[in-house]
C-alpha positions in Angstrom: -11.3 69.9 -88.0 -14.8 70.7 -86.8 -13.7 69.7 -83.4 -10.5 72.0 -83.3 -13.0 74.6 -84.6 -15.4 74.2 -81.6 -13.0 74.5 -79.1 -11.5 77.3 -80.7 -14.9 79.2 -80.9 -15.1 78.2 -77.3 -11.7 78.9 -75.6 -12.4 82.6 -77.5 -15.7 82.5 -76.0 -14.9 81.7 -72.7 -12.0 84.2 -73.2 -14.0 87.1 -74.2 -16.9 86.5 -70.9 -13.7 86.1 -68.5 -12.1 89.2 -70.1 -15.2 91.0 -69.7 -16.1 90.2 -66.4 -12.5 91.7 -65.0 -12.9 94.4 -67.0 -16.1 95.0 -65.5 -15.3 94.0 -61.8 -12.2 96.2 -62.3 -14.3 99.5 -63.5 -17.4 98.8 -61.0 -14.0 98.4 -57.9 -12.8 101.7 -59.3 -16.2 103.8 -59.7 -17.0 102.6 -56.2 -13.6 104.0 -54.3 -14.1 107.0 -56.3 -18.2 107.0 -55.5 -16.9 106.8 -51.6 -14.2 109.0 -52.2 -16.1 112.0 -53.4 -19.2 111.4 -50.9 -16.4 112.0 -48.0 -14.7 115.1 -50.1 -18.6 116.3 -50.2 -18.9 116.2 -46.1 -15.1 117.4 -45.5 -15.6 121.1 -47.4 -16.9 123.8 -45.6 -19.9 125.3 -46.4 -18.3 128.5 -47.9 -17.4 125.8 -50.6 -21.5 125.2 -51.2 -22.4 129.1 -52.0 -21.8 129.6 -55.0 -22.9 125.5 -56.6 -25.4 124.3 -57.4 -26.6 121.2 -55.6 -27.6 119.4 -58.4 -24.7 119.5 -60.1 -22.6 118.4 -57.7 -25.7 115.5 -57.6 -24.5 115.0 -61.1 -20.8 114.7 -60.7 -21.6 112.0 -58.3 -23.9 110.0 -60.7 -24.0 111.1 -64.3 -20.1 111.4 -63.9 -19.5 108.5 -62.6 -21.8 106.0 -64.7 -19.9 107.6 -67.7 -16.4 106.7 -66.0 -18.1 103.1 -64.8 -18.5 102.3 -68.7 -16.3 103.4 -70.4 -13.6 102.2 -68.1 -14.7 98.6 -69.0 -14.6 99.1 -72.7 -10.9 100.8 -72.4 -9.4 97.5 -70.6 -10.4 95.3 -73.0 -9.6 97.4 -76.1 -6.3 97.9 -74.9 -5.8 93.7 -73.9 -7.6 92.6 -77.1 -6.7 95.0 -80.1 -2.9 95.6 -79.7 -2.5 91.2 -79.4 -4.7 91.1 -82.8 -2.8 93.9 -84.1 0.6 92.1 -83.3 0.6 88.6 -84.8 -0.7 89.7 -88.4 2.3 92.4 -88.3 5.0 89.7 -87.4 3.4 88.3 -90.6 3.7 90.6 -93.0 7.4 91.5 -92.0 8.3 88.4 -93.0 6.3 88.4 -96.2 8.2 91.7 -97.1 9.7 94.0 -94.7 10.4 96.9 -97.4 6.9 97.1 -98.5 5.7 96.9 -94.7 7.9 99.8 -93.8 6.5 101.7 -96.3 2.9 101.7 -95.2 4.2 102.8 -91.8 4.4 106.2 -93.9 1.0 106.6 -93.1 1.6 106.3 -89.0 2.3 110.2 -88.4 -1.0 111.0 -90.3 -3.1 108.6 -88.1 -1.5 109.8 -85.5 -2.3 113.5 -86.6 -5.9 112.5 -87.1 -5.8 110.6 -83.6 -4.7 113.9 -81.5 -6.8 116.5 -83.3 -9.8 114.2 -82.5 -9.1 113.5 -79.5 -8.9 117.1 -78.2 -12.0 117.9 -79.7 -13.5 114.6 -77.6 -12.2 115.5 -74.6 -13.3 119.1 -74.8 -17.3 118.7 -75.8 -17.3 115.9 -73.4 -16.8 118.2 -70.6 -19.0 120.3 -72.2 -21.4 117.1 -72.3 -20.9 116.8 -68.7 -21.9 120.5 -67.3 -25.2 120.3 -69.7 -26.2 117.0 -68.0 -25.2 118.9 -64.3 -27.3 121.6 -65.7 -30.4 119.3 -66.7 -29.7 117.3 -63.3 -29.6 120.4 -61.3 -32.8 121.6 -62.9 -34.9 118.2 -61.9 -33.5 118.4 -58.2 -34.1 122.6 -57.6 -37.8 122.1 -59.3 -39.1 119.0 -56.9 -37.7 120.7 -53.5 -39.8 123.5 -55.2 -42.7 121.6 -56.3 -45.3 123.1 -54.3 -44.5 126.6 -55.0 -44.7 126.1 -58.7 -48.1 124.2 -58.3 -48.9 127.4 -56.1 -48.3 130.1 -58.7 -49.3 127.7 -61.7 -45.7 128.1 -63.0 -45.8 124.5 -64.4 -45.3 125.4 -68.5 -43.0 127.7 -67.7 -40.8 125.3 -65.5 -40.9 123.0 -68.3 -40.2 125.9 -70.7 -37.1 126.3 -68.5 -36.1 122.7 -69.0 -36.6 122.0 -72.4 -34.3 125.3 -72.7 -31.8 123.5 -70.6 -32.2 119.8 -72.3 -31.9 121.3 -76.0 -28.3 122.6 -74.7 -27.6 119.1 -73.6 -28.9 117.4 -77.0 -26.2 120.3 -79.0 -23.7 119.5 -76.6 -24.0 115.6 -77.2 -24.6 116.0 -81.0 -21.2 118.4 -81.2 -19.5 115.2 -79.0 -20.9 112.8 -81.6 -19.8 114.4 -84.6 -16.3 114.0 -83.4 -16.6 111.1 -81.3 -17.5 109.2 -84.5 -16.0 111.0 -87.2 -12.8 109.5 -86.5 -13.0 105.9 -88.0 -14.1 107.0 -91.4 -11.3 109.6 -91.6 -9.3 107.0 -90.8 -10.8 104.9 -93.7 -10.1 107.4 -96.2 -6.4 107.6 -95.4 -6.2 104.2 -95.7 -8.0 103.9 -98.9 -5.8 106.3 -100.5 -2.9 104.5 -99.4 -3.5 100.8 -99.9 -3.7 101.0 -103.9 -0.2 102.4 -103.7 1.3 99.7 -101.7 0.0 97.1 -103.9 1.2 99.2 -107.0 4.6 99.0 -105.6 4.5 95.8 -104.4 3.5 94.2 -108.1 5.9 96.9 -110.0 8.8 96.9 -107.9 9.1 93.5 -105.9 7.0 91.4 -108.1 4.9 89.6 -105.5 2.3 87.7 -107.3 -1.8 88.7 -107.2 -2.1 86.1 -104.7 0.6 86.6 -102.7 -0.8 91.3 -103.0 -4.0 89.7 -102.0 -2.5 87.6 -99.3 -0.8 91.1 -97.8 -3.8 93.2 -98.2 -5.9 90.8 -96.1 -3.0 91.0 -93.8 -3.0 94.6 -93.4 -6.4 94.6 -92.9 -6.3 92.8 -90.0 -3.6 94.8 -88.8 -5.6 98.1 -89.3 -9.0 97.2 -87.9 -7.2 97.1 -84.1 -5.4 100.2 -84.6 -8.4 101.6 -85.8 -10.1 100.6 -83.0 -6.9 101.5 -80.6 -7.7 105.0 -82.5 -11.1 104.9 -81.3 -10.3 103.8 -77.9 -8.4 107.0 -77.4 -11.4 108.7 -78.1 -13.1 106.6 -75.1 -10.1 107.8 -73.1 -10.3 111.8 -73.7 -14.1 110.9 -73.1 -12.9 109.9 -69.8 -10.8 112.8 -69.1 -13.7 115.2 -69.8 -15.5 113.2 -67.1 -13.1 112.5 -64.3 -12.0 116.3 -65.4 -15.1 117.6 -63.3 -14.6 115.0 -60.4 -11.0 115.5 -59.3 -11.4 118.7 -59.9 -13.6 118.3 -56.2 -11.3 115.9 -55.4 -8.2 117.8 -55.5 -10.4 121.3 -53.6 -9.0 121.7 -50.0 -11.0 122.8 -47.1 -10.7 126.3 -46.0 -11.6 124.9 -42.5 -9.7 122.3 -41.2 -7.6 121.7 -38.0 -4.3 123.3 -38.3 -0.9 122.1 -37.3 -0.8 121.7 -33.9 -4.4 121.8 -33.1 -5.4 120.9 -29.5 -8.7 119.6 -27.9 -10.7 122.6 -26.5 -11.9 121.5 -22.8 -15.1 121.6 -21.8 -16.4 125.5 -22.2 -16.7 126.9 -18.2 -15.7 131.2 -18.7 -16.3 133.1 -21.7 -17.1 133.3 -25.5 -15.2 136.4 -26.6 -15.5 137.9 -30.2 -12.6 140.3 -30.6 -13.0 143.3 -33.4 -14.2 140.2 -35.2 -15.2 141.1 -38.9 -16.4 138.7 -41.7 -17.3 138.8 -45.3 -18.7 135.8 -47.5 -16.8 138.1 -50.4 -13.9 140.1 -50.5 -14.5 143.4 -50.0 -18.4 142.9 -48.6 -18.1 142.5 -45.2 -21.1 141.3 -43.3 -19.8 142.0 -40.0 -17.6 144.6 -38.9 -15.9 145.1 -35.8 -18.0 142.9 -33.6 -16.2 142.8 -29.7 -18.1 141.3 -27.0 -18.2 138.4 -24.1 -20.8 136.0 -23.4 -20.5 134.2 -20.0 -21.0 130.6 -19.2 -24.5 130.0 -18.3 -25.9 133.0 -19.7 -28.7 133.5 -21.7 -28.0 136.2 -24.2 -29.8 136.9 -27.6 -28.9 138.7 -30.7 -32.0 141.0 -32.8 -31.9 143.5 -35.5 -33.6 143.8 -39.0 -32.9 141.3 -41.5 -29.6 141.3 -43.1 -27.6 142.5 -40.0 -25.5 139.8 -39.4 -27.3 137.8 -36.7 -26.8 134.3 -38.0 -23.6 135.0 -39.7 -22.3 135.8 -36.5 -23.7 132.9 -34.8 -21.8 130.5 -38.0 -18.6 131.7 -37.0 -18.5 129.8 -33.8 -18.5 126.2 -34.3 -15.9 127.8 -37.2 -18.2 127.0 -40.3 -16.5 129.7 -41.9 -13.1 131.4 -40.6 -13.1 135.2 -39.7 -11.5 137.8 -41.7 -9.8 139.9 -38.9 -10.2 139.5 -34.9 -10.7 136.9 -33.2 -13.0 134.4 -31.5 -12.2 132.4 -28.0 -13.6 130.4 -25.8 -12.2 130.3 -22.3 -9.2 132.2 -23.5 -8.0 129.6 -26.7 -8.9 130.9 -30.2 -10.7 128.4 -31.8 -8.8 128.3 -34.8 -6.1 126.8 -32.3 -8.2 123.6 -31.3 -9.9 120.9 -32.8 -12.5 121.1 -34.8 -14.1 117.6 -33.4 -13.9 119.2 -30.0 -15.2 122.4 -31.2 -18.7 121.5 -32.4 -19.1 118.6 -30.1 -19.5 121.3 -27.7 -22.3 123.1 -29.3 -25.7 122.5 -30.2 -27.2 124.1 -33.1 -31.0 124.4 -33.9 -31.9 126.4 -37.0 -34.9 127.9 -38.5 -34.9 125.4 -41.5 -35.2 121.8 -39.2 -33.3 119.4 -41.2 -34.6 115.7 -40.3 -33.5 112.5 -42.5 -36.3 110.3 -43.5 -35.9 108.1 -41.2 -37.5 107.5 -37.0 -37.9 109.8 -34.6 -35.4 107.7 -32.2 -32.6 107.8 -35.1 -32.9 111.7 -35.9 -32.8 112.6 -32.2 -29.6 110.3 -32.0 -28.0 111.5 -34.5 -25.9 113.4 -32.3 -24.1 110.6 -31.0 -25.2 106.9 -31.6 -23.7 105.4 -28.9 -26.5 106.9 -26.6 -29.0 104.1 -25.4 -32.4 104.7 -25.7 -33.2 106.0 -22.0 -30.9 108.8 -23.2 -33.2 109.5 -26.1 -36.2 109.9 -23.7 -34.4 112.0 -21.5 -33.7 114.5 -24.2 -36.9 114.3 -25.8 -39.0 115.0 -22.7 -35.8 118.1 -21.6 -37.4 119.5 -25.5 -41.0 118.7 -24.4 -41.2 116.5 -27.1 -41.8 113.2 -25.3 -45.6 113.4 -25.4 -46.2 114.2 -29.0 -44.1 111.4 -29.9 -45.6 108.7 -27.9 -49.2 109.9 -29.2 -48.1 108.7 -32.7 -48.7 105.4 -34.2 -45.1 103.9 -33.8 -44.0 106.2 -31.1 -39.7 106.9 -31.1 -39.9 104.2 -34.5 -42.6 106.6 -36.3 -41.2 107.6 -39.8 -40.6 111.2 -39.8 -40.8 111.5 -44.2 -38.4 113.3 -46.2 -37.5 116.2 -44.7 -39.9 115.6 -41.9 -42.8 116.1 -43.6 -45.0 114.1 -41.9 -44.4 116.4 -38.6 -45.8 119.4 -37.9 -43.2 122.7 -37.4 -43.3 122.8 -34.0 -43.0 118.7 -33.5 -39.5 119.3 -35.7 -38.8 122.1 -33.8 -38.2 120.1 -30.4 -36.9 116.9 -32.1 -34.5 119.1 -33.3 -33.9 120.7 -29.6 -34.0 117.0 -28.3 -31.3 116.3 -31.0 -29.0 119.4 -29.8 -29.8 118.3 -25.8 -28.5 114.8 -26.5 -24.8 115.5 -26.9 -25.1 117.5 -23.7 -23.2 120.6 -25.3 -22.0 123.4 -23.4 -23.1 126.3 -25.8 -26.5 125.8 -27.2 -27.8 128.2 -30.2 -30.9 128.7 -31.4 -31.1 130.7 -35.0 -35.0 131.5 -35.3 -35.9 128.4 -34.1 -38.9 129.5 -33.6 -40.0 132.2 -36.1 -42.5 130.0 -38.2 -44.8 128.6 -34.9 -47.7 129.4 -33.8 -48.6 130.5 -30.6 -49.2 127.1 -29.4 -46.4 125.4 -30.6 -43.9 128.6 -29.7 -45.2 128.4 -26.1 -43.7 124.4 -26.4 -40.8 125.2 -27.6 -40.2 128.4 -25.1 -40.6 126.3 -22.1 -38.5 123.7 -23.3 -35.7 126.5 -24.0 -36.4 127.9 -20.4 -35.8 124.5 -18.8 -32.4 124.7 -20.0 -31.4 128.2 -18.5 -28.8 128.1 -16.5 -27.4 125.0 -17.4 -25.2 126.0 -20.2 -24.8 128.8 -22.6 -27.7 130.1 -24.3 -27.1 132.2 -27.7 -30.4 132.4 -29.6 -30.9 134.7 -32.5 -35.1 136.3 -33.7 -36.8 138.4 -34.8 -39.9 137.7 -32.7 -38.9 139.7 -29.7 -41.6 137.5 -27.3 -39.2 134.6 -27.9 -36.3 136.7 -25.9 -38.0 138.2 -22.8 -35.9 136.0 -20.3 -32.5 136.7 -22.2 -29.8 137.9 -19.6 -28.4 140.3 -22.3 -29.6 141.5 -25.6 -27.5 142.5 -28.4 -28.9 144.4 -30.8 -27.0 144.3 -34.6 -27.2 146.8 -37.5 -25.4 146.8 -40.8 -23.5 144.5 -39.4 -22.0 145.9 -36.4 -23.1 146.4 -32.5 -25.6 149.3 -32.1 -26.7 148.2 -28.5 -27.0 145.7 -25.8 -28.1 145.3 -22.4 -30.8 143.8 -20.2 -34.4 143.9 -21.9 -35.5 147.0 -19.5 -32.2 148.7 -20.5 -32.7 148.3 -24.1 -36.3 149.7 -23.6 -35.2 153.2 -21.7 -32.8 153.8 -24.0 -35.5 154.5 -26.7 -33.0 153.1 -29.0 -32.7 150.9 -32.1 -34.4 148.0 -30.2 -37.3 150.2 -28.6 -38.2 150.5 -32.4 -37.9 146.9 -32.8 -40.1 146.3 -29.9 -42.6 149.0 -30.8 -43.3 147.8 -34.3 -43.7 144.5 -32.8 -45.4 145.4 -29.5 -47.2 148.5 -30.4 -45.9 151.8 -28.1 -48.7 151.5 -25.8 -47.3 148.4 -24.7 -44.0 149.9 -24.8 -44.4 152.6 -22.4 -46.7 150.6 -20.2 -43.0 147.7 -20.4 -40.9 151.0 -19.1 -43.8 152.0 -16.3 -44.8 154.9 -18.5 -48.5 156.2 -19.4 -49.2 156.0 -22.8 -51.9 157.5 -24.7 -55.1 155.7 -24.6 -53.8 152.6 -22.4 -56.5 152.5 -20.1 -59.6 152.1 -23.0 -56.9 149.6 -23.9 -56.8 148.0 -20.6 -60.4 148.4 -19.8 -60.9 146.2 -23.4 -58.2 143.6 -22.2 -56.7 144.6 -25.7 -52.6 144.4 -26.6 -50.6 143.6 -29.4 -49.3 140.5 -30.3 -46.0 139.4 -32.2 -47.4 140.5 -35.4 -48.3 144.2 -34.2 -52.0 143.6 -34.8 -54.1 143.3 -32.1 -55.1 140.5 -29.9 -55.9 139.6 -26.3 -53.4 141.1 -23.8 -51.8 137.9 -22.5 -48.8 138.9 -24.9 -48.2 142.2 -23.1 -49.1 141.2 -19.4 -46.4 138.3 -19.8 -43.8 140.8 -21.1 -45.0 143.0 -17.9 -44.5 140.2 -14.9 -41.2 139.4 -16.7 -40.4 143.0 -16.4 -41.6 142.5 -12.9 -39.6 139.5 -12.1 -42.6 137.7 -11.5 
């Protein structure tokens, strides 16, 4: 006996780790398609999708999210392989002990069952609920350490955690709310049953005349038949819990891209005649329209640049063509073929964007300047990095192309990102490169760098920058200038400044009017003191030495 009792404890043991362990391979295979999954549904929407989230919740939908579906997937396999088999073999019992009075506790069935749905509603609602406090908290942590240095600068630290203890008090309700029915369940359950059982056995001893041994015998029995279902009860809680959960994730899952390549999409050949926006007009909401009307051609190999105050458009406009975000009426081409009509692949593989905000993984110089396209050798690297004038700065560091650039490239200065990001648009040799205030946050030093290295590609493809530092335009071929949105002006730099137009404002707040007139060969007052002080203005509109202004002039020159 003691030996058929070890092996019994053991088989069950053994039983119970194996059970276990493909439960959790099975959960852990699951939560990792869907991790996958989701990370690829996060790269394939478009970034109209990202406006109006949060990243930190969607942070939380991949993690918090998922660790809840990564457990309690686990615990559901084996409650519904383990209880229903324990469940069965006391019920074949009792049926043949007395099938009448078995029948009769199956009365109480429909008000289980009652108890089971009501619960589980409740479950599956406050775990959502659980689920967008937790984004909330999550989203908190991530927006408060990309902003770290701003709180430390306005000593903002108690009220940030203020802030968050607001947000993680609405978490511990939300949980608490979960709890109460979450685990109210089994001793409802209990009661039901209490209030039942002594009934049973009433009948059984009055009408069927089973013995005490043989009631005692039956309400073991039923015992062992309740505790499964009780727990099959309780694993229908797990399973709303789950639904809450994966309620949030599909619910990315099932989003489809606005932007995507429609039927019949063909690859765009390599750009060699126009860019034409065609009464183009666009609107991140309905009925707001950023840009209205917009018409206008760019030829290949020009230089052109777009200027105007802030909110005018300029970048919006400059989104539209690699098709981040679809327009709302007209029309965009390149060489003739809308571009709603080719590939997106063979799209933006054909233009090279450099942004104000420099976005760098933390990771080497060599891998962020190849990011572009990895199958470039490292001679092509070079070549790119020294086009950006970027080459020297980068073998004056300790590791040279292998130097860690830190998280978000903080361990380079803004002008070093600047060209690494230049290098990384240069390396995928595209035939439209833009430039969106790439370099509004240099210095003088640094915007000189990246100037030249922008000047060294004139000529050699299409060139569409977008400032608001005017110096940073002075060898543009054409100049649009934007407004509310729409066109006001555009023409060559001296054309812009006879007009005495929208941008002669521009470029007198920035230049001063002195210089102005002196840019359009006029006399202004008081410009020979100025020019006997070698005084001018510089980007700012303060004053400064005159190099600023005399470069403007031999440009003006064509010198």
């Amino acid at each position: 006996l003691t030996l058929v009792a070890f092996v019994s404890v053991f088989i069950k043991s053994v039983t119970t780790y194996l059970g276990g362990l493909s439960a959790a391979a099975f959960s852990n295979r699951a939560v990792k398609s869907l991790r996958i999954d989701l990370f690829a549904q996060f790269i394939s929407l478009s970034p109209g999708f990202y406006h109006k989230r949060k990243a930190g919740e969607l942070i939380a939908r991949s993690t918090a999210d998922l660790a809840v579906l990564q457990g309690l997937i686990a615990e559901v396999l084996l409650g519904l392989i383990e209880y229903p088999l324990s469940a069965l073999v006391f019920l074949i019992y009792l049926f043949v002990m007395n099938l009448k009075l078995t029948l009769l506790v199956f009365f109480v069935v429909p008000l289980i069952a009652l108890l089971v749905r009501i619960f589980g509603k409740k479950v599956k609602k406050h775990s959502f609920r659980v689920q967008e406090a937790t984004a909330e908290v999550t989203s908190a942590y991530h927006e408060t350490l990309l902003c770290l240095k701003l709180v430390h600068g306005f000593f903002m630290g108690k009220r940030e955690v203020k802030r968050f203890s607001a947000l993680a008090e609405n978490l511990y309700h939300r949980i608490m709310h979960w709890n109460r029915w979450q685990l109210g369940l089994g001793p409802m359950m209990d009661s039901v049953v209490f209030l039942v059982m002594p009934g049973v056995l009433i009948v059984g001893k009055v009408y069927f005349h089973h013995s005490l041994g043989e009631l005692m015998a039956m309400a073991y029995a039923f015992s062992r038949v309740y505790r499964p279902v009780k727990r099959l009860a309780l694993v229908n809680n797990q399973i709303k819990t789950l639904q809450g959960a994966t309620q949030r994730v599909f619910g990315i899952m099932g989003t489809v891209s606005d932007i995507r390549d429609l039927p019949g999409a063909v690859p765009l050949p390599r750009h060699r005649e126009t860019i034409a926006f065609d009464k183009v007009s666009f609107g991140y909401s309905p009925g707001d329209p950023v840009l209205k009307d917009v018409s206008f051609c760019l030829r290949q190999g020009e230089m052109v640049a777009f200027v105007g105050s802030t909110g005018a458009g300029k970048s919006t406009l400059l989104s539209l063509i690699p098709r981040f975000y679809d327009v709302t009426e007209g029309k965009i081409s390149i060489d003739g073929m809308d571009i709603r009509d080719v590939t997106l692949k063979s799209l933006r593989r054909q233009i090279g964007v450099v942004n104000q905000e420099i976005l760098l993984f933390n990771e080497t110089i060599q891998y962020n300047i190849g990011y572009g396209d990895p199958e470039k050798g490292m001679a092509a690297i070079i070549a790119a990095a020294k086009a950006a004038h970027a080459h020297d700065f980068i073998m004056a560091q300790p590791d040279g192309y292998q130097t860690m650039v830190g998280d978000q490239g903080s361990l380079l200065s803004g002008g070093q990102r600047q060209r690494i990001a230049i290098a990384r648009a240069i390396l995928i040799d595209p035939a439209v490169l833009m430039l969106d205030e790439a370099a509004s946050a240099l210095d003088a030093e640094s915007e000189g760098r990246v100037q030249k290295a922008i000047e060294g590609l004139k000529g050699t493809r299409t060139i569409v920058i977008v400032a608001h530092r005017l110096s940073t335009i002075m060898r543009a071929d054409r100049i649009f200038v934007l407004e509310a949105g729409r066109i006001v002006e555009s023409g060559t730099l001296q054309e812009l400044l006879k007009l005495n137009g929208r941008f002669r404002q521009l470029h007198d707040m920035q230049f001063g009017k002195e210089h102005g007139a002196r840019s359009t060969g006029e006399q202004g007052a008081g410009s020979r003191e100025n020019r006997a002080k070698g005084v001018g203005y510089s980007t700012t509109g303060k004053k400064g030495v005159s190099t600023q202004w005399r470069s403007t002039k031999n440009i003006l020159s064509g010198a």
